[in-house]
N, CA and C of each residue as an Amber inpcrd file, in Angstrom:
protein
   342
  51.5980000-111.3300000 -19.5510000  51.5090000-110.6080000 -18.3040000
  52.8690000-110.0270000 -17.9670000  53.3070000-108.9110000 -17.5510000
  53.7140000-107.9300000 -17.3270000  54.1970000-108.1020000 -16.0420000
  55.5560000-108.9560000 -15.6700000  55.7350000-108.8760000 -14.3160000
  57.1570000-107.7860000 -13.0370000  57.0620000-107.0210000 -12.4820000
  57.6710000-106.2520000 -12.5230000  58.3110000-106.6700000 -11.0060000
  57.5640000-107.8010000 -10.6390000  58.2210000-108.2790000  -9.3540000
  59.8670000-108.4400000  -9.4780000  60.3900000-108.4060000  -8.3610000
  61.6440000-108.8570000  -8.2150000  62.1150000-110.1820000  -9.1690000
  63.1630000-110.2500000  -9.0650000  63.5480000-111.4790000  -9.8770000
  63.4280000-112.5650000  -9.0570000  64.2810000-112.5060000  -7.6110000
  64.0500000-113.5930000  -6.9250000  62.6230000-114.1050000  -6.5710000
  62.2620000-113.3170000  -6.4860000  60.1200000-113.5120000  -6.5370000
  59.7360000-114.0870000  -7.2650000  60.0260000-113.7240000  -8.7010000
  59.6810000-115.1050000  -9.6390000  60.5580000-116.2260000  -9.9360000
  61.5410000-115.7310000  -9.2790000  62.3310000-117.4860000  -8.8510000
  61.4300000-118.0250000  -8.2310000  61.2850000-117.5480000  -6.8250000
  60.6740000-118.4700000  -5.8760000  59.0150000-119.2240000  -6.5280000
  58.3670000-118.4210000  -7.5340000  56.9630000-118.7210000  -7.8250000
  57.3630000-120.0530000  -8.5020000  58.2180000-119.8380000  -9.6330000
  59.2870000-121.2610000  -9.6870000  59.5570000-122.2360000  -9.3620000
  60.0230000-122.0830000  -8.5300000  60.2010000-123.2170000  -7.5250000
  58.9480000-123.5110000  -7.2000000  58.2460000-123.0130000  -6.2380000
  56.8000000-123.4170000  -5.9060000  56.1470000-124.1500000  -6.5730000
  56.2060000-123.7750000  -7.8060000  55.2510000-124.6980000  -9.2330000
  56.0880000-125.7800000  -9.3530000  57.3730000-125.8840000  -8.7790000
  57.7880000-127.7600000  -9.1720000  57.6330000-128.0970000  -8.3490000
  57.1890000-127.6340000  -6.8110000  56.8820000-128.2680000  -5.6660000
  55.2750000-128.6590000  -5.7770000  54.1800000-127.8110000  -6.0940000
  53.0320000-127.8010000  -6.2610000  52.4030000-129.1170000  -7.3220000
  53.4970000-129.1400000  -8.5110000  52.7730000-130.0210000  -9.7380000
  53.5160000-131.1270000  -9.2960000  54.3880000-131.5890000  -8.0000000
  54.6920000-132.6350000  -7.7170000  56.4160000-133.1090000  -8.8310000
  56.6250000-132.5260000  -9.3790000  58.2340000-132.4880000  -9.8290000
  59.3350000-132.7020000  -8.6100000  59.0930000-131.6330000  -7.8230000
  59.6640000-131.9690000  -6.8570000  59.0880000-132.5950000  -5.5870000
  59.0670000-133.1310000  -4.9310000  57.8750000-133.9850000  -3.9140000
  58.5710000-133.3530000  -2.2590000  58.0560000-133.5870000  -1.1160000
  58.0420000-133.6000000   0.4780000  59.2720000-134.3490000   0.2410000
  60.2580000-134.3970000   0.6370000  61.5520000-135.1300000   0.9170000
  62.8530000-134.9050000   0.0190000  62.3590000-134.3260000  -1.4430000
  63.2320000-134.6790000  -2.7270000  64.7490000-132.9800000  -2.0570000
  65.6630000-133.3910000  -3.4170000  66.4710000-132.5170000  -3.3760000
  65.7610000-131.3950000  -4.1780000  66.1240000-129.6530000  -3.6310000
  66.2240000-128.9640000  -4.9950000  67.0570000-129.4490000  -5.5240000
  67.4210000-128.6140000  -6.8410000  68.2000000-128.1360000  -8.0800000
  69.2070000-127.2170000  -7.1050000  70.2260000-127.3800000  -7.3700000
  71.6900000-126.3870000  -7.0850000  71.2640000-125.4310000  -7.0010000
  71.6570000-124.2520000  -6.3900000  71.6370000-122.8980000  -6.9710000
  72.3070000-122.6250000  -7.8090000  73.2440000-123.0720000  -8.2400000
  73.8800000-122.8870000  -9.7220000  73.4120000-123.4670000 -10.5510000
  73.0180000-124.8660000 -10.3600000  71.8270000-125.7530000 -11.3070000
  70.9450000-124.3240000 -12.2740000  70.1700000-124.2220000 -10.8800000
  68.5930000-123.2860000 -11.4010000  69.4890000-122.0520000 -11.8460000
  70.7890000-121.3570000 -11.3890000  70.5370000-120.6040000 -11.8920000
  70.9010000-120.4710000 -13.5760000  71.4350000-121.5680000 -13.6220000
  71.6700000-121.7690000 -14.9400000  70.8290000-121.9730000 -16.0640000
  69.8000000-122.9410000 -15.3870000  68.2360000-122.7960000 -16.1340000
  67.8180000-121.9180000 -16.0770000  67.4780000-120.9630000 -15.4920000
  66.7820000-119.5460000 -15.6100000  67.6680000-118.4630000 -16.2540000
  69.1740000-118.2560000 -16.0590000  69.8910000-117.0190000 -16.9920000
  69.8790000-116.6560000 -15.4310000  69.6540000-116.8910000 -14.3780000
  69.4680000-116.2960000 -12.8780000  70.9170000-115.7860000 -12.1350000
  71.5080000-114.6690000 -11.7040000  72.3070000-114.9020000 -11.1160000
  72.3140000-115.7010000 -10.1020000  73.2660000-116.6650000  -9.2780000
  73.2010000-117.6830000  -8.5360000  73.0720000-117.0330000  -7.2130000
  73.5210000-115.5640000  -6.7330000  72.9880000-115.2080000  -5.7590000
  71.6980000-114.3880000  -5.5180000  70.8020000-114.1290000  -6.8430000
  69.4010000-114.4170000  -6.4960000  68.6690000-115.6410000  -6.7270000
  69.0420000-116.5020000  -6.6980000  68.5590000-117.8800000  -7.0340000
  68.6240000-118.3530000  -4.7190000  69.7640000-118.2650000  -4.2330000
  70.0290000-118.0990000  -3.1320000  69.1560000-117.0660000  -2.3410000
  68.6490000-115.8240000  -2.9040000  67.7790000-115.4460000  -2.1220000
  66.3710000-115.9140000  -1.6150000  65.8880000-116.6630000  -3.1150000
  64.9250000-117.4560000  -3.4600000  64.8340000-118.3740000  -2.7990000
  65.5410000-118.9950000  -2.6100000  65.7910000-120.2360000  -1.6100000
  65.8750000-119.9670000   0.1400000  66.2690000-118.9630000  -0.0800000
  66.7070000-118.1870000   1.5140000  64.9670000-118.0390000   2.3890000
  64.0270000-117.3350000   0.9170000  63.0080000-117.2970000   1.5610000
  62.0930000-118.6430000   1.7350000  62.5370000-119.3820000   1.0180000
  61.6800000-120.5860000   0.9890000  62.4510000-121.5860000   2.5990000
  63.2450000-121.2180000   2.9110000  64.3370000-121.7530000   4.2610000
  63.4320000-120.9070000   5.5100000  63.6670000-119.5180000   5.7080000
  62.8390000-118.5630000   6.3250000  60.8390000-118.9590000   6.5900000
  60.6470000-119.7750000   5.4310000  59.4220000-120.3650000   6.1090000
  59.2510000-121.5950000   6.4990000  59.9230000-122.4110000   6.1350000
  60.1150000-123.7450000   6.7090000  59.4980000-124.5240000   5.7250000
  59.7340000-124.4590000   4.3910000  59.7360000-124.9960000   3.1190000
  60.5980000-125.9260000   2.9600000  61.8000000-125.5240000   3.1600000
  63.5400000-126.6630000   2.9590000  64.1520000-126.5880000   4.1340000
  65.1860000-127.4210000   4.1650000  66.0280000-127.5990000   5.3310000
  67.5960000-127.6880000   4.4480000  68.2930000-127.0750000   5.4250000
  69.7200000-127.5220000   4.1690000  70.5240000-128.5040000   5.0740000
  70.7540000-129.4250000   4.5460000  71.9650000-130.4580000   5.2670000
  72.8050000-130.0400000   4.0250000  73.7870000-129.4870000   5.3140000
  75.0170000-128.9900000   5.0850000  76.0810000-130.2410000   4.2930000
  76.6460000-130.0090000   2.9840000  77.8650000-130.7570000   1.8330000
  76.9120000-131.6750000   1.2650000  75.7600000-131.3180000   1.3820000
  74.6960000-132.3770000   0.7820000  73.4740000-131.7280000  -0.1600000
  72.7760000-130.9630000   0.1380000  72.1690000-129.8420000  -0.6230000
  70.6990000-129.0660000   0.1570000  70.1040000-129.0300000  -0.2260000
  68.3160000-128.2820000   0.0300000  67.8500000-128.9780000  -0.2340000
  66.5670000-129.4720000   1.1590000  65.6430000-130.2430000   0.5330000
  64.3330000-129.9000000   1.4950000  63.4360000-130.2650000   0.6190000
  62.2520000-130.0230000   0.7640000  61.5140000-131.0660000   1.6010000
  60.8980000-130.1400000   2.9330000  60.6810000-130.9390000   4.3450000
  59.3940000-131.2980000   4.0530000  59.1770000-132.3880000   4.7010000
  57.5950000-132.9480000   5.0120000  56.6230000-132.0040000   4.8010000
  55.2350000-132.2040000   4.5390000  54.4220000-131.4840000   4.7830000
  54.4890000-130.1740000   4.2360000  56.1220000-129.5560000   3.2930000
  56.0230000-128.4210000   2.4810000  54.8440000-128.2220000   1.4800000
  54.4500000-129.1640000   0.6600000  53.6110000-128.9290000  -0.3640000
  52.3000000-128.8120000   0.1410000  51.3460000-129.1970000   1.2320000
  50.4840000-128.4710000   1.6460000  50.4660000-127.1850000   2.2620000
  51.7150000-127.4630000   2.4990000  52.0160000-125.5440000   3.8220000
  51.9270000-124.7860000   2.0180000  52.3520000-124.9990000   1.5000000
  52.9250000-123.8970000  -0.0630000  51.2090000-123.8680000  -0.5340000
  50.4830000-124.8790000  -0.9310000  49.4010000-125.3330000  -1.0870000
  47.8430000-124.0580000  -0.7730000  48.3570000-124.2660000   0.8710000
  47.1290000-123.4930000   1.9470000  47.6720000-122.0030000   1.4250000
  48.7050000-121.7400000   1.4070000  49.3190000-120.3240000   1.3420000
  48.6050000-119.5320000   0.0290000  49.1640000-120.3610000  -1.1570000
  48.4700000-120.1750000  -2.3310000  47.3470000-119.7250000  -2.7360000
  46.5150000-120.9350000  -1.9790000  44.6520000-120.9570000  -2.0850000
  44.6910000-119.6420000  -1.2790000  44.8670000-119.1630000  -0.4920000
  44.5910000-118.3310000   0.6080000  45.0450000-116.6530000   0.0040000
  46.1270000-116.8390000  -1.0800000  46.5600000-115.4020000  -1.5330000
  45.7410000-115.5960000  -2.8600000  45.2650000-116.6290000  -3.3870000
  44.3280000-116.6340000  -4.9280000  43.2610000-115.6770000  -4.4160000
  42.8330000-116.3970000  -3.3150000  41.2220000-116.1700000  -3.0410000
  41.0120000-114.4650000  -2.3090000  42.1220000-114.3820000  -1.8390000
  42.2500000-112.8500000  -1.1060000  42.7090000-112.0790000  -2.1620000
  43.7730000-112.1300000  -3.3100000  44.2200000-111.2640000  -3.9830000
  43.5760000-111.0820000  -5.5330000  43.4050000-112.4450000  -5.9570000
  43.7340000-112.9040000  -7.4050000  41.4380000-112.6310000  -7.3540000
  41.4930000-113.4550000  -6.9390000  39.8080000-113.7830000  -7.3970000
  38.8150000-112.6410000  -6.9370000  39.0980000-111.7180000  -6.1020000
  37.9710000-110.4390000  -6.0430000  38.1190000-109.7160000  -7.9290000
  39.3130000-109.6450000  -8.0690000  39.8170000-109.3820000  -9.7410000
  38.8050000-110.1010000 -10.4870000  38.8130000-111.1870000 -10.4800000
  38.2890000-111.7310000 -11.6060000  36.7460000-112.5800000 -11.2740000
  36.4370000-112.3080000 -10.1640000  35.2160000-112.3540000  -9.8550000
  34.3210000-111.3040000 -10.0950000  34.8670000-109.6790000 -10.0540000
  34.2390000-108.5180000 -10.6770000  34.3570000-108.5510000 -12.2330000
  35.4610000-109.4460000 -12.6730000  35.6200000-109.4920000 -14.2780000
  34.5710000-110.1540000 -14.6360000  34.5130000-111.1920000 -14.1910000
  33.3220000-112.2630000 -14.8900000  31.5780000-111.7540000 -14.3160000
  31.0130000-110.6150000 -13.4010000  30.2120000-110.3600000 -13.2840000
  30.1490000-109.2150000 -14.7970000  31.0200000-107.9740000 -14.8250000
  30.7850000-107.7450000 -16.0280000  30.8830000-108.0140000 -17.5240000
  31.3360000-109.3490000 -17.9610000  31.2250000-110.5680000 -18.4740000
  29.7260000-111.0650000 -18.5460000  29.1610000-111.0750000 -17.7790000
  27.4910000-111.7730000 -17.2390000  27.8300000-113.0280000 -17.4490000
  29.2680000-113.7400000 -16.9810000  29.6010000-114.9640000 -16.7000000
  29.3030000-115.7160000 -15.4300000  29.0790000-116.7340000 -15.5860000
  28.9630000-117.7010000 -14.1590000  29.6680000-118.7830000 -14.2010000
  29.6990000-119.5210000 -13.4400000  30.2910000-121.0260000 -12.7870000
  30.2690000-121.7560000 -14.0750000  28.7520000-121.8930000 -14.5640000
  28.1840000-122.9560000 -15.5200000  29.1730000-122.6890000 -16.9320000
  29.4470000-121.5530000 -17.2040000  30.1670000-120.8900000 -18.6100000
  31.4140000-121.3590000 -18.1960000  31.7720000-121.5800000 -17.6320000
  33.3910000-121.7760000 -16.7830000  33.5780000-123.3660000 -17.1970000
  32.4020000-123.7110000 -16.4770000  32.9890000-125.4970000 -16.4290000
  32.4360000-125.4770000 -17.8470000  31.4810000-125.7270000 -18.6240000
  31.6910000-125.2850000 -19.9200000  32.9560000-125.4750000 -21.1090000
  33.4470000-124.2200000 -20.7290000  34.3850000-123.9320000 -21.4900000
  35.3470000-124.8410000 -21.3440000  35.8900000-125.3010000 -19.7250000
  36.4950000-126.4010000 -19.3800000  37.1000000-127.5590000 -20.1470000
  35.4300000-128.1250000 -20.4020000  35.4830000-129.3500000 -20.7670000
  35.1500000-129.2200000 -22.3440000  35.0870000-128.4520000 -22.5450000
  35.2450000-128.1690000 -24.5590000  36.4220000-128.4070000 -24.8050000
C-alpha cells in the first residue's frame, strides 16, 4: 500500500499500534523522541509532531525532565476513534469490494480459521 500521508501521520499510526496491541499500556512511558526517531530513520522533530498531536488530544501527558506518558483511559479513547474512522472510512470500501466479490460474513470467518 502506497502511503502518501505525511510522515508524522504515519508516525502517529505507530505509535497508536503500540498503544492498541498493548506494548505500550494506560500509564507506561513512550519511547524518546529521539528513541523512535531513531527506530524509524524519523527526524526527531517529526517524531515531536507526532507526539504533539497525540498531547493535543489527550492521549499523553508530559511530566516535564521525566518523559511522555500515556494517560488513563488513552487506549479506549484511541480504540472508539479507530472503530469509528474503520467503519466511516475504511469499510464502505470494502464492503462494496466484497459485494462484487459475491462474498459474505460466512467466506470471511471461513477463511479466518483455515
Amino acid at each position: 500500500m502506497n502511503d502518501d500521508r505525511p510522515v508524522y501521520l504515519r508516525l502517529r499510526d505507530t505509535i497508536a499500534a503500540l498503544i492498541l496491541d498493548g506494548k505500550v499500556r494506560d500509564g507506561d512511558a513512550l519511547p524518546s523522541v529521539r528513541s523512535l526517531a531513531a527506530d524509524y530513520g524519523a527526524n526527531p522533530l517529526t517524531v515531536a509532531k507526532a507526539y504533539q498531536t497525540f498531547q493535543d488530544d489527550g492521549i499523553v501527558v508530559v511530566k516535564r525532565g521525566v518523559g511522555m506518558f500515556v494517560v488513563e483511559g488513552a487506549t479506549a479513547k484511541l480504540r472508539a476513534s479507530a472503530r469509528k474512522e474503520f467503519l466511516e472510512q475504511s469499510w464502505p470500501a470494502i464492503a462494496a469490494h466484497m459485494r462484487r466479490l459475491d462474498l459474505d460474513i460466512a467466506d470471511l470467518v471461513d477463511q479466518a480459521l483455515a
